[in-house]
KEGUDREN-640868 format. One record per residue (C-alpha): x, y negated, z negated. Coordinates in steps of 0.02 Angstrom, whole numbers, plus 32768, in hexadecimal, padded with zeros to 4 digits. Each point is the difference from the previous one (the first is absolute). Example, Ala and Ser with C-alpha at 12.3 -4.5 7.8 and 13.67 -1.06 7.14 Angstrom:
KEGUDREN-640868
826780E17E7A;80457F548021;
***
This chain:
KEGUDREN-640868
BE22969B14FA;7F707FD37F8B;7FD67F7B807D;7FD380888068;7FAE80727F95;7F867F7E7FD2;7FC97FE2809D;7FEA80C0803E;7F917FFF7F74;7F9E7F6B800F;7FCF802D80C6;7F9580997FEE;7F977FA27F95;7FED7F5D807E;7F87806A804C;7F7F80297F74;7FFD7F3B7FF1;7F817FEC809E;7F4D80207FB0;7F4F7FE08048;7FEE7F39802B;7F747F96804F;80167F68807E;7F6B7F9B7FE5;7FF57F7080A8;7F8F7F7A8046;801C7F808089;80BD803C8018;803C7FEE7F52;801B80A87F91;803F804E7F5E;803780A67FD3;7FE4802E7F42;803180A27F9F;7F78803D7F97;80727FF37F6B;800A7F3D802B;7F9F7F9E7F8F;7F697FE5808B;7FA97F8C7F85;808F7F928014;80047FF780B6;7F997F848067;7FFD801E80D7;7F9C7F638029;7F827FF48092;7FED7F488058;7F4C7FF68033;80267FA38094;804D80828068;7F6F808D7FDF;7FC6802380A7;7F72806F800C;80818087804F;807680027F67;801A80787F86;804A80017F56;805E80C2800A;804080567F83;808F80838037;803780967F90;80C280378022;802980AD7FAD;7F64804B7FB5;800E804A7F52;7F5080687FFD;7FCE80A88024;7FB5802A80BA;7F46801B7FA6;80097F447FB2;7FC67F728054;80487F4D7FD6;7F947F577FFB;80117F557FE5;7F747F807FBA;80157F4B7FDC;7FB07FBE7F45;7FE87F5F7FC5;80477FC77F51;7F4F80307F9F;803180C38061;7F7B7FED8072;80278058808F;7FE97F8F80AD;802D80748090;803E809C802B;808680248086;7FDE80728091;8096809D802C;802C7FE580AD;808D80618029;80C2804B7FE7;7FF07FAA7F47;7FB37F69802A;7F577F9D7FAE;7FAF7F688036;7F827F807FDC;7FB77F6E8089;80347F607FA9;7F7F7FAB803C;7F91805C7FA5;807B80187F77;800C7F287FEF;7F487FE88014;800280717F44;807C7FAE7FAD;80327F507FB3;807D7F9A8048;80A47FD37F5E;7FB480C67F9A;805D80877FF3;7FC380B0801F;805D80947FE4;800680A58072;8008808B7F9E;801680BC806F;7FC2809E7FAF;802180CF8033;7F8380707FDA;7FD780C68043;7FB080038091;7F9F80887FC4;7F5A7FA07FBD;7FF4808B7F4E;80C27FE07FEC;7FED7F4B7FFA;7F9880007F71;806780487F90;80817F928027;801D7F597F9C;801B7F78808E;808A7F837FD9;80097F6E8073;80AF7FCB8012;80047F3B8037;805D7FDC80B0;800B7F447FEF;7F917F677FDD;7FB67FA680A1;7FCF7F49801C;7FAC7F9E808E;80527F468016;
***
């Protein structure tokens, strides 16, 4: 009997477990991260070799946390937190950069870190809110 009560109690909260998450992919290989994931931590590596000037390094968000007047982005920075390149909203929760262009910017064996942001879309309600970039993951070209 407690067997059971246990696990009556432990379903309804299975589904609260699914929060926002972001597939980052290149060249056919992906990751998905949670933004409570470390994203410092984890590297999604790029070979050089197979950057045709029709690929895209995409970044998909699953299960949006923000308010209908917020807009997401995603930047990558280099280690000094220069920032090297925006990414462009395409659509249904998806962002993308060329990686042709994306290589010719960056070193082969660095890491860079993309970092996504949510601010009002409203231009006066922006500014009075503090942006905190939350990192997605480090990126390197091999």
């Amino acid at each position: 009997m407690k067997f059971i009560l246990i696990l009556l109690v432990a379903i309804p909260f299975a589904g609260f477990m699914q929060g926002m998450q972001f597939t980052v992919s290149a060249n056919n290989e992906s990751i998905t991260i949670s933004p409570d994931d470390k994203g410092t931590h984890t590297v999604f590596e790029i070979k050089n070799s197979q950057s045709a000037n029709n690929n895209l390094l995409t970044i998909h968000v699953v299960n949006e946390e923000i308010d209908k007047d917020w807009k997401r982005s995603f930047s990558i920075y280099d280690n000094d937190d220069n920032a090297i390149k925006d990414f462009v909203l395409m659509k249904d929760g998806s962002y993308c950069i060329k990686l042709n262009e994306l290589i010719n910017r960056l070193h082969p064996q660095q890491d860079y870190i993309i970092y996504t942001t949510a601010l009002p879309e409203d231009p006066k309600q922006a500014m009075l809110v503090k942006v905190a970039r939350r990192p997605v993951c480090r990126i390197r070209i091999l």
